[in-house]
CHARMM-style PDB file with segment names, atoms N, HN, CA, C and O in Angstrom:
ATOM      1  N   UNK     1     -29.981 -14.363  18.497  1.00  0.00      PROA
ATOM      2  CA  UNK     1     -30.518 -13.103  18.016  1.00  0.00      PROA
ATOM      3  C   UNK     1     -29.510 -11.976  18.171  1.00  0.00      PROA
ATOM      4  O   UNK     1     -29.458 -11.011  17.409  1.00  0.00      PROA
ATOM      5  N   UNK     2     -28.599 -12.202  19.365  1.00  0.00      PROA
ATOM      6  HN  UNK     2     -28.641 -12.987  19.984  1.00  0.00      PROA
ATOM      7  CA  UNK     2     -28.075 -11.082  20.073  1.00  0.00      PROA
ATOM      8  C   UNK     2     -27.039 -10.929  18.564  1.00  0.00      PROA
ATOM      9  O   UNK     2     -26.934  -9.757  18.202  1.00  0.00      PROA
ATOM     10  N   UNK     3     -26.336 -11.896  17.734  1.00  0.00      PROA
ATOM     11  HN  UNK     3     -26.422 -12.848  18.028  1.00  0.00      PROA
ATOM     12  CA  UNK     3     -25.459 -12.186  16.674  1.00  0.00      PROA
ATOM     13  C   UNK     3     -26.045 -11.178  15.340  1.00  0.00      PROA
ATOM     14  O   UNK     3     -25.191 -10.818  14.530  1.00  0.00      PROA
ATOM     15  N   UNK     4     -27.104 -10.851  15.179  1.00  0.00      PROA
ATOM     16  HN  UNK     4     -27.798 -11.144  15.837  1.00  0.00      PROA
ATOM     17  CA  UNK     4     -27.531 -10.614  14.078  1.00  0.00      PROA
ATOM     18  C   UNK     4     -28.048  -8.799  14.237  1.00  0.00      PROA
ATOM     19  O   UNK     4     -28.273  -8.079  13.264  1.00  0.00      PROA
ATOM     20  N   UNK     5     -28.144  -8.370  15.661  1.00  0.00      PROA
ATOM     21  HN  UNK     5     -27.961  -8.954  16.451  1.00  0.00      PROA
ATOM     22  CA  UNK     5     -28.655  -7.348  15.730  1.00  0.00      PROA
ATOM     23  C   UNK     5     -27.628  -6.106  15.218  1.00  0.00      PROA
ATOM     24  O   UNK     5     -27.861  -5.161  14.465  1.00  0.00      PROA
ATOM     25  N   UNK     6     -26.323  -6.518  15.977  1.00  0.00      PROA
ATOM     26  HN  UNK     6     -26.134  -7.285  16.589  1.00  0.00      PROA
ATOM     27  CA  UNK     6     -25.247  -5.678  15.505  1.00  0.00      PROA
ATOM     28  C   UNK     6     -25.133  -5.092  14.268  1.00  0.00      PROA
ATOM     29  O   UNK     6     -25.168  -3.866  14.159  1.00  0.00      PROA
ATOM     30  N   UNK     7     -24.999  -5.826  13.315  1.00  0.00      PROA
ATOM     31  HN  UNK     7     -24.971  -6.822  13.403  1.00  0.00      PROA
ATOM     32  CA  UNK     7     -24.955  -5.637  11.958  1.00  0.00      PROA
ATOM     33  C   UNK     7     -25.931  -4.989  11.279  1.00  0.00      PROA
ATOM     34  O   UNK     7     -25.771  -4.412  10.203  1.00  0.00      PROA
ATOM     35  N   UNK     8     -27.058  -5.088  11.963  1.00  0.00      PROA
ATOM     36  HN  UNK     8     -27.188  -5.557  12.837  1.00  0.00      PROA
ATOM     37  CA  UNK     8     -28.366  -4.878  11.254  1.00  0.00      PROA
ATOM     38  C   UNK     8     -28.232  -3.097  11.649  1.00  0.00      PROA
ATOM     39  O   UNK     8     -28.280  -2.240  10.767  1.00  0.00      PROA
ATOM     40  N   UNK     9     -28.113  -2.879  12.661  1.00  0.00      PROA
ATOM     41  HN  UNK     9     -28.074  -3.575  13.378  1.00  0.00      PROA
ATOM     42  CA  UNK     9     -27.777  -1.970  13.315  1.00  0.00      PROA
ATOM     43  C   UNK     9     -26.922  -0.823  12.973  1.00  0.00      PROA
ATOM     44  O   UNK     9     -27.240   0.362  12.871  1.00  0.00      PROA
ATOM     45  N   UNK    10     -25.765  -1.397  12.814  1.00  0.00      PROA
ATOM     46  HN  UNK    10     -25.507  -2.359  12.897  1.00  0.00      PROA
ATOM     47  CA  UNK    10     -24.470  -0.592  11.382  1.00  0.00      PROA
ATOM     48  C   UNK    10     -24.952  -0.395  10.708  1.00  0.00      PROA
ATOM     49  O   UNK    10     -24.954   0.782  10.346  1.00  0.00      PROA
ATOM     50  N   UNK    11     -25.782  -1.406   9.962  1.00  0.00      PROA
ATOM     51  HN  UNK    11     -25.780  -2.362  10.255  1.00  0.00      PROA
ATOM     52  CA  UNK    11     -26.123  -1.484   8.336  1.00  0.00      PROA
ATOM     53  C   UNK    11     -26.803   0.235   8.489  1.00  0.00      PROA
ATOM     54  O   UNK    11     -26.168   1.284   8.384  1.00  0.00      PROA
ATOM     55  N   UNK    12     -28.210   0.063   8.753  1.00  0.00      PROA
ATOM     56  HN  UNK    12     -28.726  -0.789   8.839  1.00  0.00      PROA
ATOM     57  CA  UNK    12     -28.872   1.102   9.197  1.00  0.00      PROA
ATOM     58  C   UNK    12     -28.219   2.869   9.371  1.00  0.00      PROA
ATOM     59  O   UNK    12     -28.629   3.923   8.884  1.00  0.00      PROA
ATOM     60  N   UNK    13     -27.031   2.553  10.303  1.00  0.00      PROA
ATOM     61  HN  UNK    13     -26.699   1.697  10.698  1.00  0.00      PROA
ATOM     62  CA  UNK    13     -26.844   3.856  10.530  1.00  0.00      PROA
ATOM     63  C   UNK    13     -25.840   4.179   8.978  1.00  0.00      PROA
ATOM     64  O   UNK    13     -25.882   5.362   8.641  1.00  0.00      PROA
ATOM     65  N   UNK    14     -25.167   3.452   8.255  1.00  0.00      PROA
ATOM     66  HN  UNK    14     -25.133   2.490   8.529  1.00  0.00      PROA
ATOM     67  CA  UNK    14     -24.607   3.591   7.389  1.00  0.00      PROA
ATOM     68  C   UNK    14     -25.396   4.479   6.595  1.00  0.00      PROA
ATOM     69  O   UNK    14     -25.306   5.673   6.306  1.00  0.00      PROA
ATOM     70  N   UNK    15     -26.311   3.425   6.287  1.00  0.00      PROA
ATOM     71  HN  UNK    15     -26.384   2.456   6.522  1.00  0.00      PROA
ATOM     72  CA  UNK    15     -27.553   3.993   5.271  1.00  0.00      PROA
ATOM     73  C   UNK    15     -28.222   4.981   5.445  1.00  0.00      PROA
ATOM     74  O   UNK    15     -28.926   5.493   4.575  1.00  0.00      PROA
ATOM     75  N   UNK    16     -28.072   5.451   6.787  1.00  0.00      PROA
ATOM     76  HN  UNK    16     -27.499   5.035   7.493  1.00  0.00      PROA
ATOM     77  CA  UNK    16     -28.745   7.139   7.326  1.00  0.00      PROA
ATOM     78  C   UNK    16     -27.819   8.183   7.173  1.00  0.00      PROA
ATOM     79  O   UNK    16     -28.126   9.349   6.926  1.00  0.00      PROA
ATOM     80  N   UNK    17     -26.413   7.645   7.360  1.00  0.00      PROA
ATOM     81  HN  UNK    17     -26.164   6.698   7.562  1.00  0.00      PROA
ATOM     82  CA  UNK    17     -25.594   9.250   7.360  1.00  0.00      PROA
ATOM     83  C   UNK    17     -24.824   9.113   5.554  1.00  0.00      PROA
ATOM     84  O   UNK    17     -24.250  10.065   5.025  1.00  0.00      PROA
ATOM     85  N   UNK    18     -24.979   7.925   4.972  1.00  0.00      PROA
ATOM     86  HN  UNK    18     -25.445   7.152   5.402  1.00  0.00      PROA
ATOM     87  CA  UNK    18     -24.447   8.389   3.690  1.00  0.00      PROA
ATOM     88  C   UNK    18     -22.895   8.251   3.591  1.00  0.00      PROA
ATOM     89  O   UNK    18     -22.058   8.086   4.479  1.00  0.00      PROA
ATOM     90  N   UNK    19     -22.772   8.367   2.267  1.00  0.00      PROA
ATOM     91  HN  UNK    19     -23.451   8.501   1.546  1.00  0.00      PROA
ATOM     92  CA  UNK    19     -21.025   8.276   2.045  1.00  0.00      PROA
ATOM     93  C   UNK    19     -20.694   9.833   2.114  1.00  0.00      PROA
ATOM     94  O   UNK    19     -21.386  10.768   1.711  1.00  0.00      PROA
ATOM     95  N   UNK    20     -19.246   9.860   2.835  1.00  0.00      PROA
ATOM     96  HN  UNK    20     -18.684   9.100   3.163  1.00  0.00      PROA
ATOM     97  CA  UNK    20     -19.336  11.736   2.996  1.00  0.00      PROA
ATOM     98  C   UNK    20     -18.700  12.114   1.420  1.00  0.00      PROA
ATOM     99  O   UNK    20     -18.137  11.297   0.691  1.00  0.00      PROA
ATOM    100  N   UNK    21     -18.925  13.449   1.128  1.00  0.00      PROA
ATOM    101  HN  UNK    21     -19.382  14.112   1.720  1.00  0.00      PROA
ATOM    102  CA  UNK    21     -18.610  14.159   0.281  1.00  0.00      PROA
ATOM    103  C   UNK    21     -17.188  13.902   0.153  1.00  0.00      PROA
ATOM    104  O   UNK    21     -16.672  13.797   1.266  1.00  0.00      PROA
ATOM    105  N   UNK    22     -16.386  13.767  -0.791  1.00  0.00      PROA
ATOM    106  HN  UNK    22     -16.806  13.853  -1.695  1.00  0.00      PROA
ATOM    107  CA  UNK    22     -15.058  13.698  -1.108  1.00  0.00      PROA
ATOM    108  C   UNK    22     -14.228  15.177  -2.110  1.00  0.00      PROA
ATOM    109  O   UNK    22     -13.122  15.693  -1.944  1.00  0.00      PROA
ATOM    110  N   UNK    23     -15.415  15.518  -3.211  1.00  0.00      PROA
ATOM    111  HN  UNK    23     -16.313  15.099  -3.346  1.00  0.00      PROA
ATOM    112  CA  UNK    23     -14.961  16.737  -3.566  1.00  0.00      PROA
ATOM    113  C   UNK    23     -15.430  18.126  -3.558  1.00  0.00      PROA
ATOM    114  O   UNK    23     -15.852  18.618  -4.605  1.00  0.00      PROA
ATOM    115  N   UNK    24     -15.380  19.084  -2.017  1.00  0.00      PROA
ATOM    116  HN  UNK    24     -15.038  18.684  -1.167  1.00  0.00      PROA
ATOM    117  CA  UNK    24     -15.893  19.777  -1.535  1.00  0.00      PROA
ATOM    118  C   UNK    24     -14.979  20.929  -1.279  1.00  0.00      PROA
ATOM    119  O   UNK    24     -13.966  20.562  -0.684  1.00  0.00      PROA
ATOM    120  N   UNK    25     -15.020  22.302  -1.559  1.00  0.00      PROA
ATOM    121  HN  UNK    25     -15.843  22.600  -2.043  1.00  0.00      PROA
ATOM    122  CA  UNK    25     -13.857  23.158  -1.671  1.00  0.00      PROA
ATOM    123  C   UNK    25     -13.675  23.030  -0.012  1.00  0.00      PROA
ATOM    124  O   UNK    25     -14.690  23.181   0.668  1.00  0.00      PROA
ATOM    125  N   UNK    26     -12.673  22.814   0.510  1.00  0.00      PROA
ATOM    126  HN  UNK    26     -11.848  22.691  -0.042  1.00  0.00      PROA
ATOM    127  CA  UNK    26     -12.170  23.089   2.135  1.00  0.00      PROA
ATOM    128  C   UNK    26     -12.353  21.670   2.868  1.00  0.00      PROA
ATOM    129  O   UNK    26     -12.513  21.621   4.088  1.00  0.00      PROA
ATOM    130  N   UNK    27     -12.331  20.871   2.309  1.00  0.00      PROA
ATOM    131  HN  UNK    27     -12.202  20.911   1.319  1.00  0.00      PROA
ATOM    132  CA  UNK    27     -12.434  19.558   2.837  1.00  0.00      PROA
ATOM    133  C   UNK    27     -11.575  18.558   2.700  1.00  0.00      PROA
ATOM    134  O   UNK    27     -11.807  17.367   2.910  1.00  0.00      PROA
ATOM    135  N   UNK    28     -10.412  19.126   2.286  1.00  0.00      PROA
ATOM    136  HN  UNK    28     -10.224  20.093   2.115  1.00  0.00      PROA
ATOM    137  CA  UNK    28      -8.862  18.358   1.775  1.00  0.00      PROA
ATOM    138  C   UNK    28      -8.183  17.348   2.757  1.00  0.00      PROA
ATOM    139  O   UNK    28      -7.235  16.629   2.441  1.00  0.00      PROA
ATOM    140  N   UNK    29      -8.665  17.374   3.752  1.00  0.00      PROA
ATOM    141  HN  UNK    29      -9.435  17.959   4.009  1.00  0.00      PROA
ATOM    142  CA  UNK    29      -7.985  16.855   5.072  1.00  0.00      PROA
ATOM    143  C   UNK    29      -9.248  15.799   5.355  1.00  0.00      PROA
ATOM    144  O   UNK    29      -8.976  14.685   5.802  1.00  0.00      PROA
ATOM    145  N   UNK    30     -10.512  16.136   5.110  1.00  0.00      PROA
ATOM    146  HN  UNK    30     -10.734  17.041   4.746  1.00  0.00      PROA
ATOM    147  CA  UNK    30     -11.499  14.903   5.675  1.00  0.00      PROA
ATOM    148  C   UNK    30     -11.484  13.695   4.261  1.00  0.00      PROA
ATOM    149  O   UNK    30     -11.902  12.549   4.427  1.00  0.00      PROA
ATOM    150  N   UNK    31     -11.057  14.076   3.204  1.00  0.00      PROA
ATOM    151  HN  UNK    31     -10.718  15.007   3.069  1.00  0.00      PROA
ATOM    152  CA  UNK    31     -10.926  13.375   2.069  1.00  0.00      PROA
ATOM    153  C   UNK    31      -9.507  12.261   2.195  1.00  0.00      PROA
ATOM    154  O   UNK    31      -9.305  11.050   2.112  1.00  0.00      PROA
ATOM    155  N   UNK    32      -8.636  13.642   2.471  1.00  0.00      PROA
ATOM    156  HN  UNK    32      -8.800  14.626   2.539  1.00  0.00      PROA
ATOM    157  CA  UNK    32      -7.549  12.479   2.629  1.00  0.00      PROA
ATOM    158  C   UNK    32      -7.691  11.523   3.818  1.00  0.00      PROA
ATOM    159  O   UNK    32      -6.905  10.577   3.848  1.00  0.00      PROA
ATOM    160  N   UNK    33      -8.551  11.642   4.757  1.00  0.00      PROA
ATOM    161  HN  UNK    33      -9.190  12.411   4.732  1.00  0.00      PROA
ATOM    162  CA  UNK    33      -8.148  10.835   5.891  1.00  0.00      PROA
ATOM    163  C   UNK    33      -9.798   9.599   5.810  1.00  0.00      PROA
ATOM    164  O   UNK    33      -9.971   8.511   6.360  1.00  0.00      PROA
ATOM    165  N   UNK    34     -10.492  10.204   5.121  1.00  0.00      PROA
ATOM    166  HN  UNK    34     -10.352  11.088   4.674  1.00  0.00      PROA
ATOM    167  CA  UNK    34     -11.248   9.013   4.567  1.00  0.00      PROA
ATOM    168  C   UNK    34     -10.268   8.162   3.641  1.00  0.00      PROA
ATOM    169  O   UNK    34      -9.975   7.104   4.198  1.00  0.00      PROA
ATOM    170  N   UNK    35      -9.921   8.252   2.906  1.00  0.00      PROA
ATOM    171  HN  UNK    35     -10.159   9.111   2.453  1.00  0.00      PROA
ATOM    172  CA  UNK    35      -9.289   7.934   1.671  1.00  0.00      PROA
ATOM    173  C   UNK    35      -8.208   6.924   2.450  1.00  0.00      PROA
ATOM    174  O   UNK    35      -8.316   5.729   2.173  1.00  0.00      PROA
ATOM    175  N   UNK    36      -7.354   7.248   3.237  1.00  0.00      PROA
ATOM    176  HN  UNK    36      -7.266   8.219   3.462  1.00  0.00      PROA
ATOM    177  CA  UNK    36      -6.608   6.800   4.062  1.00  0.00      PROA
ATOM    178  C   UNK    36      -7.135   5.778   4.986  1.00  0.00      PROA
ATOM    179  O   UNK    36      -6.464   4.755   5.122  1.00  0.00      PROA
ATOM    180  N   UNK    37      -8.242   5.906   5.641  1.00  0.00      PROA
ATOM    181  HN  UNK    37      -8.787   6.737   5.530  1.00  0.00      PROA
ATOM    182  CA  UNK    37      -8.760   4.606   6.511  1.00  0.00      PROA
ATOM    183  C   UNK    37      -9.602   3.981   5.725  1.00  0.00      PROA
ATOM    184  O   UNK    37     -10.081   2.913   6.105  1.00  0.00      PROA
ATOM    185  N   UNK    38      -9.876   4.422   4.719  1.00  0.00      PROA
ATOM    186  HN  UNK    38      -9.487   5.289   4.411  1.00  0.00      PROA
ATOM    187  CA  UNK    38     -10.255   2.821   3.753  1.00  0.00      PROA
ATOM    188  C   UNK    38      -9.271   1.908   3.102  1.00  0.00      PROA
ATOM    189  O   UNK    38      -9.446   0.736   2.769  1.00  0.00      PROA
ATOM    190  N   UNK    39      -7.893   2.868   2.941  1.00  0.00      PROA
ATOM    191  HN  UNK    39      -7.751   3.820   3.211  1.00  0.00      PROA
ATOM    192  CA  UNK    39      -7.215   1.912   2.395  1.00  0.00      PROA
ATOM    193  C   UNK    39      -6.420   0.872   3.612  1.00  0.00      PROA
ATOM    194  O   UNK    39      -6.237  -0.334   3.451  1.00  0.00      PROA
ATOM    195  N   UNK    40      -6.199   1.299   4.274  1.00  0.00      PROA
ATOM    196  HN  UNK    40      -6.348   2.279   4.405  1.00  0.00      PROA
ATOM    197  CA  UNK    40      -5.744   1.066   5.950  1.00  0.00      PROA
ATOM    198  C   UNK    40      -6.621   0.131   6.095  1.00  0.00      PROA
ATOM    199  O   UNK    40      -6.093  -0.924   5.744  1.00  0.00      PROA
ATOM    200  N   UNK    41      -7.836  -0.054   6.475  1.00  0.00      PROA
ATOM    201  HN  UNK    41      -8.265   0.804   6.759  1.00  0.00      PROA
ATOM    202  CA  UNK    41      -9.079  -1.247   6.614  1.00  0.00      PROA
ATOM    203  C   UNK    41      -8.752  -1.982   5.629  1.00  0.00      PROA
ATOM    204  O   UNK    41      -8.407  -3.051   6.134  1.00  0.00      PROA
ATOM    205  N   UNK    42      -8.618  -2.067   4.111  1.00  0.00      PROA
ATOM    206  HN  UNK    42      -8.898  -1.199   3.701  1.00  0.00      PROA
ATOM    207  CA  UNK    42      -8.616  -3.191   3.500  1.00  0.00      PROA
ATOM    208  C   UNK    42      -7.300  -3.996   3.149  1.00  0.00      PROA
ATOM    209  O   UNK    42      -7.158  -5.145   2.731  1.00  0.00      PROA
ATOM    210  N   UNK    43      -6.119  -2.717   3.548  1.00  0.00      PROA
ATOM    211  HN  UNK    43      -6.234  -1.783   3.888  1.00  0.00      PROA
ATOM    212  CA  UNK    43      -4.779  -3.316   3.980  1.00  0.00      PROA
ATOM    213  C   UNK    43      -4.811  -3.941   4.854  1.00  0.00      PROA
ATOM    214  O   UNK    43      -3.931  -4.800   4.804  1.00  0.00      PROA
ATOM    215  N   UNK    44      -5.563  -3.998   5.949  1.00  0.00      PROA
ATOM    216  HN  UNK    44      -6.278  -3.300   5.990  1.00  0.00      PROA
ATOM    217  CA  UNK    44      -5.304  -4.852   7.135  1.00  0.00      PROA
ATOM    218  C   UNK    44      -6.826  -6.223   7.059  1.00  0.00      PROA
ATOM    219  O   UNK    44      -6.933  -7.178   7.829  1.00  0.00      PROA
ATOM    220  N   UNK    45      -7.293  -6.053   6.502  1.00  0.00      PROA
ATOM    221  HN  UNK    45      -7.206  -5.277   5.877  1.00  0.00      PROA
ATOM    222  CA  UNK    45      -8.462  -6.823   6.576  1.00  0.00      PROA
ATOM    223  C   UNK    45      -8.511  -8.099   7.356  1.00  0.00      PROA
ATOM    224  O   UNK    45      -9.088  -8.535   8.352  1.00  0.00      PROA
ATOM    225  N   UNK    46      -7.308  -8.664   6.103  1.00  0.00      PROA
ATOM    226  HN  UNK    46      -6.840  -8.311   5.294  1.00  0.00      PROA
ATOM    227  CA  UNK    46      -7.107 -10.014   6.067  1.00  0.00      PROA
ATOM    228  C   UNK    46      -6.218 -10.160   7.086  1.00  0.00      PROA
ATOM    229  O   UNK    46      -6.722 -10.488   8.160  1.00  0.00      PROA
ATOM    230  N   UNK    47      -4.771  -9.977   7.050  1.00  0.00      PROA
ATOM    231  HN  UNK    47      -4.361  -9.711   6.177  1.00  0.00      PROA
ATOM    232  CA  UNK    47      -4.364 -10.183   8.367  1.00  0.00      PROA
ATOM    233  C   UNK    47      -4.377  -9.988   9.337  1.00  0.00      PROA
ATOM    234  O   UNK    47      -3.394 -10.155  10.058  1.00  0.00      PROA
ATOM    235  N   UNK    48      -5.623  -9.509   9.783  1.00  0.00      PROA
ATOM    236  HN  UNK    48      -6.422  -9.373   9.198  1.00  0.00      PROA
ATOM    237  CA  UNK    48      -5.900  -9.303  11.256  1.00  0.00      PROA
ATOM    238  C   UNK    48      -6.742 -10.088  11.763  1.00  0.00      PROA
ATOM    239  O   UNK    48      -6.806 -10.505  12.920  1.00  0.00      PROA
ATOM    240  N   UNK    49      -7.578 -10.346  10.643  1.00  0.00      PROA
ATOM    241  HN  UNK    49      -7.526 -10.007   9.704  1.00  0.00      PROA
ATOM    242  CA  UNK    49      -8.491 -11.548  11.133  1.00  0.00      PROA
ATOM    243  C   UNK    49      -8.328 -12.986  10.350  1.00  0.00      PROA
ATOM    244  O   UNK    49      -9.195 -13.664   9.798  1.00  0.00      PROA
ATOM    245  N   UNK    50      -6.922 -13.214  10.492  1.00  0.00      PROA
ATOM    246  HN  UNK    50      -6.218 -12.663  10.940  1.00  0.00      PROA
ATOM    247  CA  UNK    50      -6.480 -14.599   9.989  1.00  0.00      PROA
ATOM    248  C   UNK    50      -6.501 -15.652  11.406  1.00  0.00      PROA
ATOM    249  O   UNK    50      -5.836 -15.638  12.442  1.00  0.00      PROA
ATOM    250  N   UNK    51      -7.364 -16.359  11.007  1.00  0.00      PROA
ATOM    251  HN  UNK    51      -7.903 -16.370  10.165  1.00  0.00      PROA
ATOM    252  CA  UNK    51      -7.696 -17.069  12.272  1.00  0.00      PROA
ATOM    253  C   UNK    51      -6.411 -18.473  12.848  1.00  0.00      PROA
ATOM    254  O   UNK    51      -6.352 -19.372  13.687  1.00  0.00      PROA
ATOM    255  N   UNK    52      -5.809 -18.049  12.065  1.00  0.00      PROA
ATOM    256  HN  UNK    52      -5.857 -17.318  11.384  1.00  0.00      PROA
ATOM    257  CA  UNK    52      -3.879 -18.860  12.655  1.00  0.00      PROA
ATOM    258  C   UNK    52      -3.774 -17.776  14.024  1.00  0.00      PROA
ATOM    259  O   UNK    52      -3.461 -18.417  15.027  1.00  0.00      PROA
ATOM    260  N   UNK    53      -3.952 -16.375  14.283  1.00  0.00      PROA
ATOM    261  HN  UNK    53      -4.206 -15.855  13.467  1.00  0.00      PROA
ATOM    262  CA  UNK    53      -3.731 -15.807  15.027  1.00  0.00      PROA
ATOM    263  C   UNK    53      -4.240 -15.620  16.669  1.00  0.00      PROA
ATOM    264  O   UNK    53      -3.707 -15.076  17.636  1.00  0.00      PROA
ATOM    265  N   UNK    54      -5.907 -16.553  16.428  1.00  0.00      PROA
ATOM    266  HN  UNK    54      -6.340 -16.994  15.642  1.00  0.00      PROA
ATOM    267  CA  UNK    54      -6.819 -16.862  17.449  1.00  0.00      PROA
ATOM    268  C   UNK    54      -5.999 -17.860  17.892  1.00  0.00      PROA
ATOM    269  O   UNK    54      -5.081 -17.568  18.658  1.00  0.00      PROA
ATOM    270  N   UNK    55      -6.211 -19.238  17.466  1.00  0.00      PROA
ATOM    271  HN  UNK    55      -6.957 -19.476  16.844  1.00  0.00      PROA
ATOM    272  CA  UNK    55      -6.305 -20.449  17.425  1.00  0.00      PROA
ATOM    273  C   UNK    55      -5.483 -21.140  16.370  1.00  0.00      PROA
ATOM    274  O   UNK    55      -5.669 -21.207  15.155  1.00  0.00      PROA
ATOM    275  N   UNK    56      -4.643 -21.579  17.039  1.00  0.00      PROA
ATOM    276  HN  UNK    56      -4.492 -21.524  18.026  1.00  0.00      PROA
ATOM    277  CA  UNK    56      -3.052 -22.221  16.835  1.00  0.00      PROA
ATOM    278  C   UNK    56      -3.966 -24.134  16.835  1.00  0.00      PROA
ATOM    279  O   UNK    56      -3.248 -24.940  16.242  1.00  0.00      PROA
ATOM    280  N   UNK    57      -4.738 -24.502  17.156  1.00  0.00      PROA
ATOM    281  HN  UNK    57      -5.321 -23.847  17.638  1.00  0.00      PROA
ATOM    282  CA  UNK    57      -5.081 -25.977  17.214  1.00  0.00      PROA
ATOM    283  C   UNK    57      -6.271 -26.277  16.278  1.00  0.00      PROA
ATOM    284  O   UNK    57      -6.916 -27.320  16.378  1.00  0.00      PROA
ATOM    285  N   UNK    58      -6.496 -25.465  15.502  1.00  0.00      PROA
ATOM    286  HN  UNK    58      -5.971 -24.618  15.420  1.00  0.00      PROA
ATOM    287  CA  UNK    58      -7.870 -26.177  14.875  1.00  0.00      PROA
ATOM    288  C   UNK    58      -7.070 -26.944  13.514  1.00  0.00      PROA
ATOM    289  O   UNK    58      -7.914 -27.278  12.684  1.00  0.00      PROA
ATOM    290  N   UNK    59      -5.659 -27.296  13.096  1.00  0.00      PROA
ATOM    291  HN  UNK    59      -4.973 -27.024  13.771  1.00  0.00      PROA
ATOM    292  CA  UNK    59      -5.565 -28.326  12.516  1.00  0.00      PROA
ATOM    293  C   UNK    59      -5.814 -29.445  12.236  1.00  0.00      PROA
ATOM    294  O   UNK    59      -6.306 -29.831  11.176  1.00  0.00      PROA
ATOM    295  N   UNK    60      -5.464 -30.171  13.273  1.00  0.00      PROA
ATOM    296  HN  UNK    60      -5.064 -29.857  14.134  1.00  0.00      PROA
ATOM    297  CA  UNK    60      -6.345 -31.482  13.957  1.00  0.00      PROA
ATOM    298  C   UNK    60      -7.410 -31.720  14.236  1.00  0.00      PROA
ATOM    299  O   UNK    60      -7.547 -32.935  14.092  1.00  0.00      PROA
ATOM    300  N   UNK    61      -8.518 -31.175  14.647  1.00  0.00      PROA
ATOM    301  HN  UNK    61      -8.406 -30.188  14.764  1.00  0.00      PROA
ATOM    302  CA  UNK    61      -9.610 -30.967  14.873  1.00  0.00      PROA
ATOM    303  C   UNK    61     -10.773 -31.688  14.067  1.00  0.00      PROA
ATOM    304  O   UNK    61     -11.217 -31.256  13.003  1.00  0.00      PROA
ATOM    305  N   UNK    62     -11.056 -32.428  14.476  1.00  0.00      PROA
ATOM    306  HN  UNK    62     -10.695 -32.779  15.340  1.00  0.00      PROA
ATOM    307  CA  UNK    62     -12.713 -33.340  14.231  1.00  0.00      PROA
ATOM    308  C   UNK    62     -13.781 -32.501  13.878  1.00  0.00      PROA
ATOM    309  O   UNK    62     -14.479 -32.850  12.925  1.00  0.00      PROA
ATOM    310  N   UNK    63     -14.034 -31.465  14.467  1.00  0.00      PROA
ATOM    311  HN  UNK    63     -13.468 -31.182  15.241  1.00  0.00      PROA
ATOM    312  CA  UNK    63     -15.314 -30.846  14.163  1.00  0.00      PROA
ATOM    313  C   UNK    63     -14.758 -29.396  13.401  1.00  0.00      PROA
ATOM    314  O   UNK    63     -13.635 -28.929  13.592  1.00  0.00      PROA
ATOM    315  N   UNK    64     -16.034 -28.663  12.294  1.00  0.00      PROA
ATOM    316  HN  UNK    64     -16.946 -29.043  12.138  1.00  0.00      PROA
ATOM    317  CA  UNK    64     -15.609 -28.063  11.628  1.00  0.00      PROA
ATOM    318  C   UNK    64     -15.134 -26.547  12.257  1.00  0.00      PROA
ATOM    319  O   UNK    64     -14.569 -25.689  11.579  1.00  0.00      PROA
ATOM    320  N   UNK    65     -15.428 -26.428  13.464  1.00  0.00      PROA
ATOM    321  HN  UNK    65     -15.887 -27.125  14.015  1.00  0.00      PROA
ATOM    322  CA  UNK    65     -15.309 -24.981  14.081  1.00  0.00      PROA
ATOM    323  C   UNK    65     -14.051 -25.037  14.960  1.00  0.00      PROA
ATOM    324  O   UNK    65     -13.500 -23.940  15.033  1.00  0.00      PROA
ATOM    325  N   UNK    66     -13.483 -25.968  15.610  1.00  0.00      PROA
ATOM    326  HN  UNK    66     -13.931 -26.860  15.551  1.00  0.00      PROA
ATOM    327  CA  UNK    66     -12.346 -25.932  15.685  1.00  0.00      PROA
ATOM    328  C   UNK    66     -12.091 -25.920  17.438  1.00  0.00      PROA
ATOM    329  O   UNK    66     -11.026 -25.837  18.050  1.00  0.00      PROA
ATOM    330  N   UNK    67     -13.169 -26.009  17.839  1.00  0.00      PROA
ATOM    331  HN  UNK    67     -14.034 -26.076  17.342  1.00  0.00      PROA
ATOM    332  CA  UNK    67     -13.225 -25.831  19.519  1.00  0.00      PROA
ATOM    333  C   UNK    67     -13.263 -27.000  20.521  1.00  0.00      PROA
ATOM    334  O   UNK    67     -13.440 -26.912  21.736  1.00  0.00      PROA
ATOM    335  N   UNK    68     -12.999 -28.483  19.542  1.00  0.00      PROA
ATOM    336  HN  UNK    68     -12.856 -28.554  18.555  1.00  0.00      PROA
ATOM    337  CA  UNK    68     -12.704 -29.645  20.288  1.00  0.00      PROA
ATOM    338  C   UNK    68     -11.748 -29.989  21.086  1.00  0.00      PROA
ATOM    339  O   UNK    68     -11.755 -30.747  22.056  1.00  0.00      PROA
ATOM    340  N   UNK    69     -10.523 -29.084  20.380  1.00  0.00      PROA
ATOM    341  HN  UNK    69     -10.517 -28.469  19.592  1.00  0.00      PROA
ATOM    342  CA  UNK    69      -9.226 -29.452  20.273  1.00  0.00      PROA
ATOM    343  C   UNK    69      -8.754 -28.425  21.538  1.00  0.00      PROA
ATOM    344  O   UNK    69      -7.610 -28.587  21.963  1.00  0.00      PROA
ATOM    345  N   UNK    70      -9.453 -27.554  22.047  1.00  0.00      PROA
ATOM    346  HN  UNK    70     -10.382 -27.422  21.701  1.00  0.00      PROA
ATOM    347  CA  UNK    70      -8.977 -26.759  23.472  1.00  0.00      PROA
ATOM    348  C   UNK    70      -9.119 -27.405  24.051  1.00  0.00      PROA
ATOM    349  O   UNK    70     -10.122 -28.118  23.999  1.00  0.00      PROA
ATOM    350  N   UNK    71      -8.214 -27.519  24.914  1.00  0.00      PROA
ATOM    351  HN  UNK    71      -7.400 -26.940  24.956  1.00  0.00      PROA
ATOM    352  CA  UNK    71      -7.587 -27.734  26.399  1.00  0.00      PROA
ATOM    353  C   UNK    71      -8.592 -27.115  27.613  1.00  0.00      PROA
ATOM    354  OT1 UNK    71      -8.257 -27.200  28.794  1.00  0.00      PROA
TER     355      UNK     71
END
């Protein structure tokens, strides 16, 4: 349960505060720096959570999750 609450949780507050305003006279700096950590998040998405970087042994590995093969 504890797996599913998190998200549900984000989801929620997302959906309460909204996407912020982007074209607002005096807001040039919260635009660019939104604008900037979205592209930053989806620049990094993938290689950060490339799972070669966890776990170097789930090649070999018998089962599909990859946690046989630890030591």
């Amino acid at each position: 349960m504890g797996h599913i609450v998190a998200p549900i949780v984000a989801h929620i507050f997302c959906n309460f505060m909204g996407l912020p305003v982007l074209c607002a006279r005096g807001k040039g700096m919260v635009s660019v720096a939104f604008v900037a950590g979205m592209v930053g998040f989806l620049w990094l998405l993938f290689p950060v959570t490339d799972p070669v970087l966890y776990n170097d042994r789930t090649d070999n590995c018998r089962c599909w999750h990859g946690y046989c093969s630890w030591a």
